[in-house]
N, C-alpha and C positions, 0 to 999 in steps of 0.2 A: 611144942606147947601150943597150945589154942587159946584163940584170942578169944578174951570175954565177949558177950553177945550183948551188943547194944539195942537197947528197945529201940524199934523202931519208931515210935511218936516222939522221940529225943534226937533222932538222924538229924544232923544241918543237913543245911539244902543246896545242892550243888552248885560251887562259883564256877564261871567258866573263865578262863582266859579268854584276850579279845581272840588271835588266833586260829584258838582253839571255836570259840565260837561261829566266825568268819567260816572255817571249813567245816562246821557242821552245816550251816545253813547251804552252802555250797555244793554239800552231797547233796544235801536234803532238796536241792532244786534241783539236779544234776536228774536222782532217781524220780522225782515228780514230773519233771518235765521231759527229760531228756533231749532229743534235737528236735528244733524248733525253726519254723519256718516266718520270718517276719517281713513286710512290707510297711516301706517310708519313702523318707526323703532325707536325702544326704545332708549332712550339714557340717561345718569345720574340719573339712579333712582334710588330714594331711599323711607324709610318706616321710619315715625319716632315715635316716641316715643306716641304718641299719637294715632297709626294706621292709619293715614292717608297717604298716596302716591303722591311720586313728582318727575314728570319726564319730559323730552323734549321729541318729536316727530318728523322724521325727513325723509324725504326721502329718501329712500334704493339707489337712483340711484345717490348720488352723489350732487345733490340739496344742493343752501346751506341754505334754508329753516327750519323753527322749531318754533315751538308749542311748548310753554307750559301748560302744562296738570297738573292736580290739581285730583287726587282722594280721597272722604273720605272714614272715617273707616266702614260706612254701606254698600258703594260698592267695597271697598277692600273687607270686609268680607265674599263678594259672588262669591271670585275670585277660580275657578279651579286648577289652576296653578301658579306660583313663576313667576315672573315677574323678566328679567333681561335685562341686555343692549346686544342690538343687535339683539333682538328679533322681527321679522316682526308681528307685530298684528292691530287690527282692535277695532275702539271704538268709542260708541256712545255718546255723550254728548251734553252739551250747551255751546255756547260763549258767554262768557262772560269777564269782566276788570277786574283786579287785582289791587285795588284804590292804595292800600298801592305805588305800585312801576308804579301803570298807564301800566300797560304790559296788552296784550290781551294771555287771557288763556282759557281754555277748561277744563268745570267741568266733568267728565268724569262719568257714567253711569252703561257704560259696556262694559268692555273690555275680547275680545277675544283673542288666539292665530293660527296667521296663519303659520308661520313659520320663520326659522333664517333671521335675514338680512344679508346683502352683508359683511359686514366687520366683523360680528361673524361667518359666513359660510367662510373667510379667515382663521379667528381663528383656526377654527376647523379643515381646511385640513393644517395648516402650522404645529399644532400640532402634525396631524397625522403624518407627514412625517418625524420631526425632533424626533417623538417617535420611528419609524420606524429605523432610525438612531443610536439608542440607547444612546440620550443625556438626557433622563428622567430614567435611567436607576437605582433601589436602588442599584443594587454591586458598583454604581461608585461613592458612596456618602461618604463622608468624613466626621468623626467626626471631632467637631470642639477642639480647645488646651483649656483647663482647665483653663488656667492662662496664656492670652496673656498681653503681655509686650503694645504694642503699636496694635489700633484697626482704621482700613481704612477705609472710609465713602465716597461713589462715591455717590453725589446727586447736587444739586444745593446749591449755595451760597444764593440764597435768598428766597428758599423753609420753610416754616413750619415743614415739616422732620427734615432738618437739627437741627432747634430749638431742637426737640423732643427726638432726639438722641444724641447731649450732652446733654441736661437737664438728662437724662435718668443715661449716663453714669458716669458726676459727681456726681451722686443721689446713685448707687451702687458700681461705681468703681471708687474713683477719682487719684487714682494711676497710671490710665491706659492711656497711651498718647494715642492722636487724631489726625491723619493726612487727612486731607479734599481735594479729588480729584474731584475740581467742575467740571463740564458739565452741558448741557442744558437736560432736561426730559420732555421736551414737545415739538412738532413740528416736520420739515421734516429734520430738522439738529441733533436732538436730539441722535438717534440712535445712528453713526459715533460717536460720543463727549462722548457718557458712555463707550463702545467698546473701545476707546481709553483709557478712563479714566481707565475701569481697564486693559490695557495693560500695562498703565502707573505703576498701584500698582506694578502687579509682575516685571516689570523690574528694580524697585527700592527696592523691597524687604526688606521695611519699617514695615512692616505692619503683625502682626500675622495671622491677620483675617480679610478678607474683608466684607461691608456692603455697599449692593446698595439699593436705597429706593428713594421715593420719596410718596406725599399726596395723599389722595385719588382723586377721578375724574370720566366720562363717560369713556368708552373705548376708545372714540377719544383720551383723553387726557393720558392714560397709552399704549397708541400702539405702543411710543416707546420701554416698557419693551417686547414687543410679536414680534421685527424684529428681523430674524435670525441673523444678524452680532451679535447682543448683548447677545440673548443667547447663539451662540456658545463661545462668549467670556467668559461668566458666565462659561460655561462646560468645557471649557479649561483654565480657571485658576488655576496655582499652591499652589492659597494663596486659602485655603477654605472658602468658599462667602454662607452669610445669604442673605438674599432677601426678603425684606418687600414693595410691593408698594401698595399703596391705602388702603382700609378698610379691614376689615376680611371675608367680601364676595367677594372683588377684587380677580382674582386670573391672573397671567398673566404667560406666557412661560418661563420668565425667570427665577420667581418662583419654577418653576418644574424642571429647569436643575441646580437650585443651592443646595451647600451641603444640606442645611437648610432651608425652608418657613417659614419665621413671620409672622402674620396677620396684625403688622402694626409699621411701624418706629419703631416706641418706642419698641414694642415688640424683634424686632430685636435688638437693643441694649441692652436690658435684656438677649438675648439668647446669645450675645456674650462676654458677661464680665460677672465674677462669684461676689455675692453679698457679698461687703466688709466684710460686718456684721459676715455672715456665713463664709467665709473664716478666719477672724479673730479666730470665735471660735473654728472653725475645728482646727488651730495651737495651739491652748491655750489645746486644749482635747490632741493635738499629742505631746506636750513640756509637760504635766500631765504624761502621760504614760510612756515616756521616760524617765524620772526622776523615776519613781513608778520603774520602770526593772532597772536603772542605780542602784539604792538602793538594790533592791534584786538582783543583779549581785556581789554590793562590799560586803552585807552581807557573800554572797555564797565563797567567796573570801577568808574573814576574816576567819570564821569558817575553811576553808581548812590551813590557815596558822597557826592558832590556832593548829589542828593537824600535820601541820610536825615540827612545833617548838617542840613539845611535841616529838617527834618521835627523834629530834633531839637533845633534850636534853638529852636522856640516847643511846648514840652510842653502848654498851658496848650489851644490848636489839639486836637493828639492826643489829651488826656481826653476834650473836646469829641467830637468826632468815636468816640470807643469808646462814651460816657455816649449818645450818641443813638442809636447801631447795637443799645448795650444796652436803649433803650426799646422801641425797635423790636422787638426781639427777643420782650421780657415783654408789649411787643401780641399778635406773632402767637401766642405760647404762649395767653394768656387765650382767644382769639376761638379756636385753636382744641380749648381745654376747654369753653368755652360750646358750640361745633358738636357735639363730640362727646359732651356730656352732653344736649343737646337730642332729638339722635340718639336718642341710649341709651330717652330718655323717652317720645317716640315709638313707639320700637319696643316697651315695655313698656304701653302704652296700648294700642297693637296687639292685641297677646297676651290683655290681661283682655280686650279685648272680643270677640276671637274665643272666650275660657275662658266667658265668660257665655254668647253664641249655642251654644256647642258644650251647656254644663248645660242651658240650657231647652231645647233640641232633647232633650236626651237625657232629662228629667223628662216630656218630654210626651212622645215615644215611650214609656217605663216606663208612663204614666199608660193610654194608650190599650191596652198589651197587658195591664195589668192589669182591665179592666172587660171585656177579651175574654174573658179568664179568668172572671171573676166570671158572668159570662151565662152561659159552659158550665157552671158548676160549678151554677147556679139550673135552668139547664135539666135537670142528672142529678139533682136533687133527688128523692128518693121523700118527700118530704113534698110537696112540690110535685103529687104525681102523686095520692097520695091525697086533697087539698083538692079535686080536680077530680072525688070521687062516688066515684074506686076503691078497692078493699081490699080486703088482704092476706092472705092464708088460709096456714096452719102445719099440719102435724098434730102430733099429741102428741107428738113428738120436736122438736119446732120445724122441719121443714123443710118448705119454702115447697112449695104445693098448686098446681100449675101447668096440671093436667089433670081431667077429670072421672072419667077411666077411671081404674082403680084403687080408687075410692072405696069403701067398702063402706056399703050402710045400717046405721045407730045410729053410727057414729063419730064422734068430738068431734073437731073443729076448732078451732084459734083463728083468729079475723077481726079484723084491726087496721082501724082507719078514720081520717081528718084528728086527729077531736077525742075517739078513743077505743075500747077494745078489748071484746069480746066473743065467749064461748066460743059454738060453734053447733053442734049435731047432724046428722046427713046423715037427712035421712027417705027421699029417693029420688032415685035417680042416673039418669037420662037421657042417651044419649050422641048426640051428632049425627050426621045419616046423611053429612055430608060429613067429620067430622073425621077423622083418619088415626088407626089402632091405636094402640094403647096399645105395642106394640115396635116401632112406624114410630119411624123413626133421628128426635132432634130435628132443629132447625136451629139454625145455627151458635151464634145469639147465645143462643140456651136450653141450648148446652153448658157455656157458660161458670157455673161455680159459685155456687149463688147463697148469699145470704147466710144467717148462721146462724138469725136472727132477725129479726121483725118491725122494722121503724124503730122508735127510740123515738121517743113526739111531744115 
């Protein structure tokens, strides 16, 4: 039987299911486009548990444009390179719909590496510079306190962090108070708002140990932790600062300038509070030993009073015993004032008798330069010179007659002699054919002055 013919200007109009619709449009790109070649920048990627990959794509220049990209585990497998955010690269794929959520996505093929994009090639020179600076520095890292009393936590009030990091710390530390300096961690106001927040901890000096953190994210969304105002804030706090933001592949600047890097919230909570558990036992092992030494201390104690009680009960023993240490004593004192007076006496016996050798050496030295003397002085004798037939001639003036020449005949002389003096006349002078004139120069020892007068005898 055949079905009646509906006018066509009465047909309804086709409903689609969503579905149904979803994979129309999805051929309908598939045959339009078919594969397709596109260049970006990486953004939120991630790898899950499964090996497949999931990321945004986005334009480097600032666009606010993006792709979602979908890679599986057979073309991850074939990947050359670690895929991160911020990375400029290039990849082939098909478009296609994502039914589940109706988003248009890109099954992605094969993906290349072309180089950083614009805002990880920030990264990298803000890095460089504030490394340069020496705010990534390890001599200027800080360990963190053993046993802080109160633990500071700069993130957002309505963050997942925050959840993680009490849950964390009532879980190993619930002794330890929590003081919460919220700010914003995402956006262009965020920066300023942590900066402050931890200006805020050290000025109030609440807080042992400071913790900045916030969830993971693309590096759009953790680019407040990489502005310089916040890591110099992280480098210049007094209060030593963990820093957990994002995953345990996240890594950001502020990270690097703080005491300590978490891989993530929670983690940083753990590194900041010591685990009840273990601290409990650690007390329980030092309150054992301490008791174990208190014990062998009072034993050690007992025993020693045990002997001077004993020591004390017979006194009669202990005068004994001090009265002979005292004899002893006034021995070795006397024996040694006898040593050292014998000494003494010794060395004074020494002394006279080198004092006696040293006098007669030296009377008998004196003795012998005196008789050297005494010889020369007998030998210049002019009395001595006269006993020997010579004698002395003057003229009338008294001065000694040393030459013949000059003489004149009838002049009176005086002539001394050993045992007596006598005036003498010149009757005639005779001068020798060898002697030298009367102005021939003397010599040396007849210049010398002679004396005024004859010797007396």
């Amino acid at each position: 039987m055949a079905w009646p013919e509906t006018p066509v200007a009465a047909a309804a109009p086709r409903a689609w299911s969503v579905a149904g619709l979803l994979l129309a449009v999805a051929d309908a790109l598939a045959a339009r486009l078919g594969a397709v070649t596109v260049r970006g920048e990486i953004s939120g990627f991630t790898r899950a548990a499964s090996g497949h990959c999931y990321f945004s794509l986005k334009d480097s220049d600032g666009q606010q444009a993006l792709l979602r990209c979908a890679m599986f585990r057979r073309a991850a497998g074939l990947l050359d390179f670690r895929p991160a955010d911020g990375q400029q690269v290039e990849l082939r794929g098909r478009i296609t719909v994502y039914e589940s959520r109706g988003e248009l996505q890109c099954v992605v093929e094969h993906l290349q590496r072309l180089g950083e994009g614009s805002l990880y090639e920030l990264f990298l020179r803000l890095k460089a510079r504030l490394a340069a600076a020496g705010l990534f520095d390890a001599q200027r890292k800080r360990p963190l306190p053993a046993h802080p009393r109160t633990v500071g936590v700069v993130t957002s009030l309505g963050a997942a962090a925050l959840h993680d990091v009490l849950t964390a710390i009532a879980r190993r530390a619930p002794q330890v108070r929590v003081v919460v300096y919220p700010c914003l961690v995402q956006g262009p106001e965020a920066p300023a708002q942590i900066a402050r927040a931890i200006d805020q901890a050290n000025a109030r000096q609440e807080a042992d140990v400071l913790i900045v953190c916030r969830g993971g994210g693309s590096l759009e969304d953790l680019w407040a932790f990489n502005d310089e105002a916040v890591v110099r804030a992280v480098a210049g706090s007094a209060l030593p600062v963990v820093c957990g933001v994002g995953h345990e592949t996240d890594t950001c600047l502020a990270e690097l300038a703080a005491d300590l890097r978490a891989p993530t919230p929670t983690a940083a909570a753990e590194l900041a509070t010591p685990l009840r558990a273990e601290a409990l036992a650690r007390l329980q092992a030092l309150a054992t030993a301490l008791q174990r030494a208190v014990g062998r201390r009072l034993d050690q104690q007992a025993q020693r009073l045990d002997r001077l009680a004993l020591q004390i009960g017979r006194p009669a023993r202990l005068l004994d015993q001090q009265a002979a240490r005292l004899e002893r004593l006034q021995a070795r004192q006397q024996q040694a004032l006898a040593q050292a007076l014998a000494q003494r006496q010794r060395r004074l016996d020494d002394l006279a008798q080198r004092l006696r050798g040293a006098l007669r050496q030296q009377v008998h030295g004196q003795g012998e330069q005196l008789a050297r003397l005494a010889l020369r002085l007998a030998a210049n004798d002019p009395q001595q010179v006269l006993s020997r037939g010579y004698a002395w001639l003057a003229d009338g003036q008294g001065r000694p007659v040393t030459r013949a020449a000059g003489l004149a005949v009838g002049s009176t002389l005086a002539a001394q002699w050993a045992d007596g003096r006598a005036d003498v006349q010149v009757l005639r002078v005779q001068a020798d054919a060898g002697a030298p004139p009367a102005s021939a120069k003397r010599p040396r020892a007849a210049r010398k002055r002679a004396p005024a007068g004859p010797p007396s005898p």
